[in-house]
N, C-alpha and C positions, 0 to 999 in steps of 0.2 A: 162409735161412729155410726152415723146415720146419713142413708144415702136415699132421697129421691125416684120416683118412676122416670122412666125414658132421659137418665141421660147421659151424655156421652164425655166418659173421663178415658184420658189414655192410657194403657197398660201403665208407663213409666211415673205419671202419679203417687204421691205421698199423699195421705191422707193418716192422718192421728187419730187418737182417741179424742173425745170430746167436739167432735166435726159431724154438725149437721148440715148435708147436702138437698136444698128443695128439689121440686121436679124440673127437668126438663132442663137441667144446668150443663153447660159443654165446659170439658177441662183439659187444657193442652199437657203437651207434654214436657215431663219433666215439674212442673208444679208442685208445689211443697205447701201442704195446708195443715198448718198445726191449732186445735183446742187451746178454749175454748173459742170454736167457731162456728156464726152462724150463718151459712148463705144461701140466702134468699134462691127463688124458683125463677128460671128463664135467666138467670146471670149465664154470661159467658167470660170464662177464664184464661187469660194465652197461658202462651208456652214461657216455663221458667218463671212465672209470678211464685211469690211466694207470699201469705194469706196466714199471721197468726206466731211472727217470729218474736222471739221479747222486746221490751223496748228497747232502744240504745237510750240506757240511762246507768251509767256509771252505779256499780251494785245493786242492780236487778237481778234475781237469777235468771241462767240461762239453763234450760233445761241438757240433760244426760244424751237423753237420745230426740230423733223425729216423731214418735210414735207418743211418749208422754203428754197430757193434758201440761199446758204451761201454768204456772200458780199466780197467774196475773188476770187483768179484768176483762179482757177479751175481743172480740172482733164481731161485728156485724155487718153484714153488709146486705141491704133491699134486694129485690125483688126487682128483673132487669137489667142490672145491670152490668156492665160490659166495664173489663178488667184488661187488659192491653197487654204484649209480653215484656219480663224482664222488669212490670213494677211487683213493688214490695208494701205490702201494712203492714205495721207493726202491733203486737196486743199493745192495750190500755194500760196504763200503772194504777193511773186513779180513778178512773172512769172509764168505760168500754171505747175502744175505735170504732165509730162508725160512719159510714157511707149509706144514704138514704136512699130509695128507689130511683130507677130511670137513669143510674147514674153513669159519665162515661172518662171513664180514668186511662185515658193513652199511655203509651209503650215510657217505658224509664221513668217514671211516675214513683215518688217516694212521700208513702202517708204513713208520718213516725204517729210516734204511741199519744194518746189522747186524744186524739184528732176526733171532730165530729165536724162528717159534711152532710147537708140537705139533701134533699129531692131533686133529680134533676140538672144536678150539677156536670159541668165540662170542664177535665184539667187537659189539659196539652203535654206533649212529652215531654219528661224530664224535668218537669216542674219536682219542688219540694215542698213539703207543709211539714214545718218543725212539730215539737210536741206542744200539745194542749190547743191550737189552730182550731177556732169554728167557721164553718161556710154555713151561709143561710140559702134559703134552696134556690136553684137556677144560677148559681154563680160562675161565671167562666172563665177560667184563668187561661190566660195564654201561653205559649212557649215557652220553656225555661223560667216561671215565674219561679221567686224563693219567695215564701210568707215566715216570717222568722217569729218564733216560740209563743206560742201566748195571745196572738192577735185573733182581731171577730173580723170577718168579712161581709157586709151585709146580701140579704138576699138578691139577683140576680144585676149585684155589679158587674163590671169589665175590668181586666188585669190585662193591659196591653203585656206581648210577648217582651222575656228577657226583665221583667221588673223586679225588685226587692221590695217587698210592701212589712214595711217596719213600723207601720202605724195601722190601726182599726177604719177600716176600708166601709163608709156608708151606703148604705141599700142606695139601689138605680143607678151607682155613680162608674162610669169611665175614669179609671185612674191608670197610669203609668211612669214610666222611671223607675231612675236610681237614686236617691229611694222616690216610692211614687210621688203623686202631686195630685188632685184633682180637676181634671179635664174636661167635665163635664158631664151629662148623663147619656146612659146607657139606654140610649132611646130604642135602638135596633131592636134587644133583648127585649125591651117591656113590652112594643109593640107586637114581637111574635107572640110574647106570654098573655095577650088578649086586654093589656090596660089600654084605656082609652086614652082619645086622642089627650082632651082637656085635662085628663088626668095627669100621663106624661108631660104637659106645656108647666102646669104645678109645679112639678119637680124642677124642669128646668129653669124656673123661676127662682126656686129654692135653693139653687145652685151659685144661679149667680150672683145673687146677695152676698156671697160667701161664709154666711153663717146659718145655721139650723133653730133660729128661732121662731122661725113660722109654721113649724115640721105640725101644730096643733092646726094650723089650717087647712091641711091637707087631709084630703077623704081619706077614709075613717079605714080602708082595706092600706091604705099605703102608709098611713100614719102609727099602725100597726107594729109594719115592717120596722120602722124606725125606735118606734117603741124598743122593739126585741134587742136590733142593734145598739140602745143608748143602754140599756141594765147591763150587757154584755161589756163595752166596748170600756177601756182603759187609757188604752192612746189615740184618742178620737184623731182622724186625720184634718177632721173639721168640727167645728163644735160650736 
């Protein structure tokens, strides 16, 4: 165990072996942070999170006690960011769980094992991300979303509250439902994230053709994006 300068964990805290704390990290109370784990400086953690439990994968081990290193791939989580109370991540089976800088995970928040979310990212409470779930950075899930096992979410899409996204969700895009649908682009988001105006009109261009074969027309930072999402993506929602 490795703990950080200046920060503030509560007496009632668990803390394991194999848990590095950066500086300046606040930890409520009652929190359970089990190894291997690593989390970042300036994260704020509630009360009751629990940070590093095995996955729920039918014959995983689960470890003996709180205090042992788990024998799985682990948990990371950036620099920044803010943990809600009452959610839970899971360690990695096959590859570490991580959550990337700046990020903010609300209260009942369940990120099962595999999971890898970007930078910047916002889940709303009580949302779920099954196992192996990737978010590209800035992605914002709504309320109660479920993203079921295996799906790529592109960078700073929109998940209207209450959805089931059972398909691979494209960078810029507004989607919701049950299951989602494509409603069009996620204009709000790009515009705070600093893309231009002409750039966003692209997209929505792009959008409404309703297919992605002009993604090579598109400036070369957003065509990028799409890039990352199409190697990824399996059950394209759009393609």
């Amino acid at each position: 165990m490795t703990i950080g300068e200046n920060c503030e964990i509560h007496p009632t805290v668990v803390i394991g072996d194999g848990v590095t704390v950066g500086d300046r990290v606040s930890i409520g109370p009652y929190a359970v942070l089990t190894g291997p784990l690593d989390l970042g400086d300036d994260c704020w953690v509630g009360a009751h999170v629990t940070l590093g439990a095995p996955p729920e994968w039918i014959g995983k081990v689960h470890p003996r006690t709180w205090t042992e290193v788990s024998p799985h791939q682990g948990v990371v989580i950036g620099a920044g960011t803010v943990i809600r109370e009452m959610s839970a991540v899971q360690q990695g089976a096959e590859r570490p769980t991580s959550i990337g800088r700046g990020g903010f995970v609300m209260n009942h928040t369940s990120v099962e094992h595999d999971v890898r979310i970007g930078d910047n990212c916002i889940i709303a409470p009580s949302s779920t991300l099954g196992g192996h779930v990737t978010l590209g950075d800035g992605v914002n899930l709504g309320m109660s979303t479920v993203v079921h096992q295996r799906r790529v979410i592109g960078a700073r899409a929109m998940v209207g509250m209450g959805s089931v996204v059972a398909k691979d969700v494209p960078p810029f895009a507004t989607v919701f439902g049950n299951p989602v649908a494509l409603r069009g682009t996620n204009r709000v988001g790009m515009h705070r994230s600093g893309i231009p105006e002409d750039d966003i009109a692209a997209v929505e261009k792009l959008y409404a053709s309703g297919r992605l074969s002009a993604v090579a027309d598109l400036p070369q930072s957003l065509a990028d994006a799409f890039a990352w999402w199409q190697a990824l993506a399996v059950k394209p929602l759009v393609s």
